[in-house]
C-alpha positions in Angstrom: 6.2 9.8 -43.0 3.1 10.6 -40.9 3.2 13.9 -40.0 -0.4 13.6 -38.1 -0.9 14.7 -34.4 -1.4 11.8 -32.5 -4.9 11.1 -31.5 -4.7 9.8 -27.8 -8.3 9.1 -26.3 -8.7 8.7 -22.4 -12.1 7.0 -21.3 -12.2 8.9 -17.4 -12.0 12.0 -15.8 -10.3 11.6 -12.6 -7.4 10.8 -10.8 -5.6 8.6 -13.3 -7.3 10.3 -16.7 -6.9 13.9 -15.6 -3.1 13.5 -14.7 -2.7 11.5 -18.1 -3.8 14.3 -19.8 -1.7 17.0 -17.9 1.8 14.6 -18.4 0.8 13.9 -22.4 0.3 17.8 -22.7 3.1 18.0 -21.7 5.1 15.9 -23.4 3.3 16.0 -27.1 2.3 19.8 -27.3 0.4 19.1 -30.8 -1.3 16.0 -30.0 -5.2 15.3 -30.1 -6.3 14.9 -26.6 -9.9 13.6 -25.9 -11.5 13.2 -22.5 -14.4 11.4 -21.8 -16.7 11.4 -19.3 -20.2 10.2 -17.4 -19.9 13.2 -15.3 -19.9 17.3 -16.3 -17.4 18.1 -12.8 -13.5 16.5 -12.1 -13.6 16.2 -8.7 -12.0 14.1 -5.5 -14.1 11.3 -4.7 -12.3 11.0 -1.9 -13.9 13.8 -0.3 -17.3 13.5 -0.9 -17.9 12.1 2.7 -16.8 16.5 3.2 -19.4 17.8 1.3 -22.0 15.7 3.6 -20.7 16.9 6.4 -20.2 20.2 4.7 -16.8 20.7 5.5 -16.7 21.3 1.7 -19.0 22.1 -1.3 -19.1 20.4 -4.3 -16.9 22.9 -6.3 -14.8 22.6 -3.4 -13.8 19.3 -4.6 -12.7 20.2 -7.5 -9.1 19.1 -8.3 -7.8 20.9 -11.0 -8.5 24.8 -12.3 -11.8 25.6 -14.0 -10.1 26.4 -17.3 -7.9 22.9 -17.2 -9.4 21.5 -20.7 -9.3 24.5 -22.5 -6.2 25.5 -20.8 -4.3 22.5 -22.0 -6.2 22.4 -25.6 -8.3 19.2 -24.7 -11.4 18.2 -26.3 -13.9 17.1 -23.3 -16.7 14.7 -24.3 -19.0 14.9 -20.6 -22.2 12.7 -20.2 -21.2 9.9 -22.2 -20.3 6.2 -21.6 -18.4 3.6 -23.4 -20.3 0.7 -25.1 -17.6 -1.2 -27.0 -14.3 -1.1 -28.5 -12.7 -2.3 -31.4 -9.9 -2.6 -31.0 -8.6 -3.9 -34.5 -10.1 -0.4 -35.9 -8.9 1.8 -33.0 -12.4 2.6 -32.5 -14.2 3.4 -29.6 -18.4 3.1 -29.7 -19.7 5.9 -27.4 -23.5 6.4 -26.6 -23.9 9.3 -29.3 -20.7 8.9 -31.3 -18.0 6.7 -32.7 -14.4 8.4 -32.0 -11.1 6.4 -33.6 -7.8 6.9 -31.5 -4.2 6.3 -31.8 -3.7 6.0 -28.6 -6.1 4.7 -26.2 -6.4 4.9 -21.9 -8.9 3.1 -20.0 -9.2 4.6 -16.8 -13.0 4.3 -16.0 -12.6 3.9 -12.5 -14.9 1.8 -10.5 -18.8 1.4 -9.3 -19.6 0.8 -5.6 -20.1 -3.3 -4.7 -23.1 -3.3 -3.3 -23.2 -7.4 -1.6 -26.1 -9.4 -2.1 -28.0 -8.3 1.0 -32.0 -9.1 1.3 -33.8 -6.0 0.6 -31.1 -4.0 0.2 -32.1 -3.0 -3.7 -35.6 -2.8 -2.9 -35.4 -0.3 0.2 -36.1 3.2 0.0 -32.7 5.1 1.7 -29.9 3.0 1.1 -27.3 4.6 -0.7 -23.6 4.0 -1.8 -20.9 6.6 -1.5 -19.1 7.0 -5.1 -20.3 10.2 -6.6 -22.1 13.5 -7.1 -25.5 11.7 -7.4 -25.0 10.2 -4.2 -24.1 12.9 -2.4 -27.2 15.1 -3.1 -29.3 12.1 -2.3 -27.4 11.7 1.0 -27.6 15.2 1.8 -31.4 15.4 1.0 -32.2 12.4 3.0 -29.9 13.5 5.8 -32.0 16.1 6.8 -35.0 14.5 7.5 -32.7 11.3 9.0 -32.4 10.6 13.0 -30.7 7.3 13.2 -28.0 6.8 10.1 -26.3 2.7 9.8 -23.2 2.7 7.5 -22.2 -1.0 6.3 -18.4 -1.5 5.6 -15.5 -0.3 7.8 -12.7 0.2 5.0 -11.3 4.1 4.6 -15.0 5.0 2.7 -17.1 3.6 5.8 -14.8 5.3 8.2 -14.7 8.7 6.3 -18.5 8.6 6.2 -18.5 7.5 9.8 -16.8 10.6 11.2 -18.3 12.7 8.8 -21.7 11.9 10.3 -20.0 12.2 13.8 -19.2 16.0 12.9 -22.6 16.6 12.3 -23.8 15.8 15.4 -27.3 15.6 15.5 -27.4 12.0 14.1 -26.6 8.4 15.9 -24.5 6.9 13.9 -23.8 2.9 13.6 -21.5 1.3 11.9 -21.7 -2.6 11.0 -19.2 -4.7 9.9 -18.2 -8.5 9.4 -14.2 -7.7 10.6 -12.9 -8.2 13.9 -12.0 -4.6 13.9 -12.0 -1.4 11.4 -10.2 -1.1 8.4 -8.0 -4.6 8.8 -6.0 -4.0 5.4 -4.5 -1.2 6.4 -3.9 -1.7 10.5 -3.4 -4.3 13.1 -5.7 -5.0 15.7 -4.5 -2.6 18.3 -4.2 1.0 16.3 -7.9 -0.2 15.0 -8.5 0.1 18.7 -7.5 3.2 19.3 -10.2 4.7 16.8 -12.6 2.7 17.8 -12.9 3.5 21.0 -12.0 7.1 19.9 -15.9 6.9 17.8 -17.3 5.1 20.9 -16.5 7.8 22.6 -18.2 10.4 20.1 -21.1 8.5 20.4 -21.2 5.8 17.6 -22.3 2.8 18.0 -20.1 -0.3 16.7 -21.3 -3.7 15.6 -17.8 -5.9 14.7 -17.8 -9.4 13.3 -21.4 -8.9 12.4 -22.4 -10.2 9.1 -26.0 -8.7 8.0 -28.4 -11.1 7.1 -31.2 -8.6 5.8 -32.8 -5.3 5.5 -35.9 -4.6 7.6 -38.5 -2.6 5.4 -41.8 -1.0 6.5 -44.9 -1.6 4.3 -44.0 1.3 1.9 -39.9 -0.2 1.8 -38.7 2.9 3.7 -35.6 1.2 5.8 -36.8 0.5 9.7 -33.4 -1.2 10.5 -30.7 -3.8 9.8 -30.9 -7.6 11.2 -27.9 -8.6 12.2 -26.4 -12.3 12.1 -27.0 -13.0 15.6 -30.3 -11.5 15.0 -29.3 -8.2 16.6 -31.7 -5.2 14.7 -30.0 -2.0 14.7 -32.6 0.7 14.3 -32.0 3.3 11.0 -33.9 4.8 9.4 -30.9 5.4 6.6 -28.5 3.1 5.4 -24.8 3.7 3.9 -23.6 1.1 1.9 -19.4 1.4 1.7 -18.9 -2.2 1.3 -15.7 -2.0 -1.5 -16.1 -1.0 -5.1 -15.9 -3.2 -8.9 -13.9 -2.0 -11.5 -16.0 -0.6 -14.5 -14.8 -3.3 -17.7 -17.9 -4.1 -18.8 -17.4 -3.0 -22.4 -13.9 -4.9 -22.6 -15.9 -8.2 -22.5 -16.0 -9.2 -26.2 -12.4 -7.8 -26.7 -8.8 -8.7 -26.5 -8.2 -6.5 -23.2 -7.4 -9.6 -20.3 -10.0 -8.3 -17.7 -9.3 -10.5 -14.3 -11.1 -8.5 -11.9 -9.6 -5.6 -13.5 -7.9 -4.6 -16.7 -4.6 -6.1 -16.4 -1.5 -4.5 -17.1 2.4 -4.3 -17.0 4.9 -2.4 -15.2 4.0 0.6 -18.5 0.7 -0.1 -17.6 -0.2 -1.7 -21.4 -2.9 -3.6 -21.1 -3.0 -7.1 -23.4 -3.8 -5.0 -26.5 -1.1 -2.9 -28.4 -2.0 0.8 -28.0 -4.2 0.3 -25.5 -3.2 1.5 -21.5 -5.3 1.3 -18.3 -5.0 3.2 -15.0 -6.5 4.1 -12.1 -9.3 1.6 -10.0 -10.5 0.0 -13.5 -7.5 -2.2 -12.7 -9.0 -3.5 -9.7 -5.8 -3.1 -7.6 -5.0 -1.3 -4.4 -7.8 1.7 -5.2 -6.0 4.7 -3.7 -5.7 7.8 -5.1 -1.7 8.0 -5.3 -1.7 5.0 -6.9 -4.0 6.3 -9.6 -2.1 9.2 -10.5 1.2 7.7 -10.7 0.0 5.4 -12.6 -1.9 8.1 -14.8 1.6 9.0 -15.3 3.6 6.1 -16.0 0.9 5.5 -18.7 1.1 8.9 -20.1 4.7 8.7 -20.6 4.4 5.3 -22.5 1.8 6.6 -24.9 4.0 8.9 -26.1 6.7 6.5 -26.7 9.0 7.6 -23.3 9.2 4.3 -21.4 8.6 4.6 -17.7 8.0 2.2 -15.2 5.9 1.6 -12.5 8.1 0.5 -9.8 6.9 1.1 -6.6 3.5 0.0 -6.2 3.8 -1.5 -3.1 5.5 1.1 -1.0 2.3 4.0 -1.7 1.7 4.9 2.0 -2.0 4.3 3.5 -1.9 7.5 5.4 -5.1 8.7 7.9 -6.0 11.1 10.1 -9.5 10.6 12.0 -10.6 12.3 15.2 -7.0 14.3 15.5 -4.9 11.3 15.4 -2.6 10.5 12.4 -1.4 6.9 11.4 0.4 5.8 8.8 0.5 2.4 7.5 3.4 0.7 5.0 4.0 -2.4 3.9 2.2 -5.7 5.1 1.0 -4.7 8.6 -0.4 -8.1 9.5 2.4 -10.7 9.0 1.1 -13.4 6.8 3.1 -16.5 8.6 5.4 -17.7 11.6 8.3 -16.6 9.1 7.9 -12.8 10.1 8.7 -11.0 13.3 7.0 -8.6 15.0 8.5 -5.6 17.2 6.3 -2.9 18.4 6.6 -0.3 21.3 3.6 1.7 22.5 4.4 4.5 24.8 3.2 8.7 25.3 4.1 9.7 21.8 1.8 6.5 20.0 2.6 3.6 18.8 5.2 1.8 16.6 5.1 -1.9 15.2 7.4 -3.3 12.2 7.0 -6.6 10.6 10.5 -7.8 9.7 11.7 -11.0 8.1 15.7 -12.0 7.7 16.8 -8.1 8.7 14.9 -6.6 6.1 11.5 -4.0 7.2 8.2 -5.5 5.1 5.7 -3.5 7.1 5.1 -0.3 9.6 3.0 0.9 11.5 2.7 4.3 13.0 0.2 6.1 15.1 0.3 9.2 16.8 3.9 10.7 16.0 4.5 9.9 12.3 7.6 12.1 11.9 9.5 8.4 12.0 8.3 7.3 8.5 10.9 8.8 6.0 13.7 7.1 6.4 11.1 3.5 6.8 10.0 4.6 3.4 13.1 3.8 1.8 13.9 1.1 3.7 10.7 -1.1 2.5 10.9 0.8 -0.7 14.4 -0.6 -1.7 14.3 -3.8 0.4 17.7 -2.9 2.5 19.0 -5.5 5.2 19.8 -4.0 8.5 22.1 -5.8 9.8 21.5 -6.3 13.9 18.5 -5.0 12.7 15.7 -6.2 15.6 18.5 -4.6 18.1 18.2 -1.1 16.7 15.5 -0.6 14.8 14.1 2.5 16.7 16.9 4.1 16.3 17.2 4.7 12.3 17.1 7.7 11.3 17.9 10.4 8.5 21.2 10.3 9.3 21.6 6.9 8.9 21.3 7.8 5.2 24.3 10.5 4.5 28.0 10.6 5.5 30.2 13.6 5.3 32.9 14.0 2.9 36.8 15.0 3.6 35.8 18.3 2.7 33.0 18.8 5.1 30.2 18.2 2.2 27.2 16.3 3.3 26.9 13.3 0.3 23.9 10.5 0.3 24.7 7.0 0.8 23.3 4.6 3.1 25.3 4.2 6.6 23.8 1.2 7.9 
């Protein structure tokens, strides 16, 4: 009998690796846990459009204690990168060293997409927004900047956009190929309602505008951005937010099935025994809920205590730009004629549910989001409402318990 500690090896430090390594503390006290990392800080990237705007610094981003490796007994290997993995040998070639595992979790995240633009490689100024690095380029160049473009209008472009806004001594454009702002996670009309919020601030807004190239002066310092129509907007900094790749090269000669993204099971296994994946190296929705519980759900199976991931498609795409909260569930843009649409817009925002035969498949709210628990659940467990187009403003918590003969509140679905 092997009465070894367990050697479990996660390749990443954030969302998904750090919460893997809390849960398998957790669960296997004695275990061998080793962390490794490009980067010598755990931190949100999520926020870094804060610490341009300065709303937060650096260490302010931080999302666990100072202490958290040596706290929880974990070995932390910073400024190093994966080259290979042999898989056969539980092995795992690192720049400087070779370290063998037991247990291994790929959750190496993902690298900003930057599209094949003209110029935009070789000008001077263009920067992506997906770590430290770029940050203290942003904020150096920032300084000196008078007219900032961001490209991309998905949650990073319009974090960065209203992040420049706060600043206020910049004008600020934002270009886009959509027909309005972040179109995976809202319809058409409460895309509106923060655009012409940011109009208002004073950006400027270039929809359905596809670039065609990068205008450099003689020394490639940016000058501006030509549109398709041949529209230049004038920048003299560019902010590239245009979606991110997940970060599998060194799975490419191995058994791990990469399909734009590891790929994994509901115990998030990849193809390989022993071998787990979370986090944006999956290539999946790449929101940070998603990446711990799936952080999580790994952790649980490494140590041999099956969980499942079960509710992927119910994590919430929650927002709150320019004071105005909106919440988004589900498929907000119906797909086909099969689906029905029900919305109401009046003083307290704006409401719209996707609904096919009496069961909710999408929501969307803006403005008052106190609505969204019980909607939750409904999408969450796929319940049909019956009558459900004649009352579906109505449903509410209580809709969910029913009082006993004794008086006792008990759950249970009253629909």
């Amino acid at each position: 009998m092997n009465n070894n500690p367990t050697k479990y090896l996660i390749l990443g430090a954030s969302a998904a690796g750090i919460n893997a390594a809390k849960v398998l503390r957790k669960l296997d006290p004695k275990g061998s846990i080793i962390v490794v990392s490009k980067d010598d800080k755990i931190y949100s990237r999520c926020m870094l459009h804060h610490v341009i705007s300065e709303h937060r610094t650096v260490d302010g981003i931080n999302f666990v204690d100072i202490d958290f490796m040596e706290k929880n007994n974990i070995t932390w290997k910073k400024y190093e990168s994966v080259q290979n993995i042999d898989t056969d040998k539980k092995i795992v070639k690192l720049e400087k060293e070779d370290i063998s595992y037991d247990k291994l979790l790929i959750a190496t995240g993902a690298s900003a997409f930057i599209p094949p633009i003209k110029n935009i490689k070789e000008g001077k100024h263009i920067y992506p927004l997906r770590n430290i690095e770029d940050v203290i380029d942003i904020k150096e160049k920032i300084k000196t900047s008078k007219k900032v473009a961001v490209i991309g209008a998905g949650l990073i472009g319009i974090d960065v956009l209203t992040s420049l806004l706060d600043m206020g001594n910049i004008e600020v454009s934002l270009i886009y190929p959509n027909e309005f702002i972040l179109d995976r996670q809202l319809d058409k009309y409460s895309a509106k309602v923060y655009e012409d919020k940011f109009i208002e601030l004073g950006a400027k807004l270039y929809p359905s505008r596809p670039v065609n190239q990068i205008i450099l002066d003689e020394i490639q310092n940016v000058k501006g951005i030509e549109l398709g129509d041949k529209t230049v907007v004038e920048c003299d900094m560019i902010i590239v937010s245009t979606g991110v790749k997940p970060n599998t090269e060194f799975v490419a000669n191995t058994k791990i099935e990469d399909n734009r993204g590891i790929v994994i099971n509901d115990k998030c296994e990849t193809t390989v025994k022993d071998v787990y994946a979370a986090g944006d190296v999956v290539g999946k929705n790449a929101i940070w809920p998603l990446a711990v519980k799936q952080g999580i759900v790994a952790a649980y199976n490494m140590v041999g205590v099956e969980k499942i991931l079960d509710d992927e498609f119910t994590f919430k795409n929650s927002m709150n730009f320019v004071g105005i909260p909106t919440i988004s569930l589900g498929i907000a843009i119906p797909p086909d004629d099969t689906y029905e649409v029900i919305t109401r817009c009046d003083k307290e925002g704006y409401k719209k549910f996707v609904i096919k035969d009496n069961v909710i498949t999408g929501f969307i709210a803006q403005g008052d989001i106190s609505y969204t628990g019980p909607i939750t659940y409904l999408i969450k467990h796929k319940i049909q409402i019956p009558n459900l187009k004649e009352r579906v403003f109505d449903i509410g918590y209580a809709d969910f318990f029913s009082m006993k003969e004794n008086g006792e509140f008990e759950y249970n679905i009253n629909i």
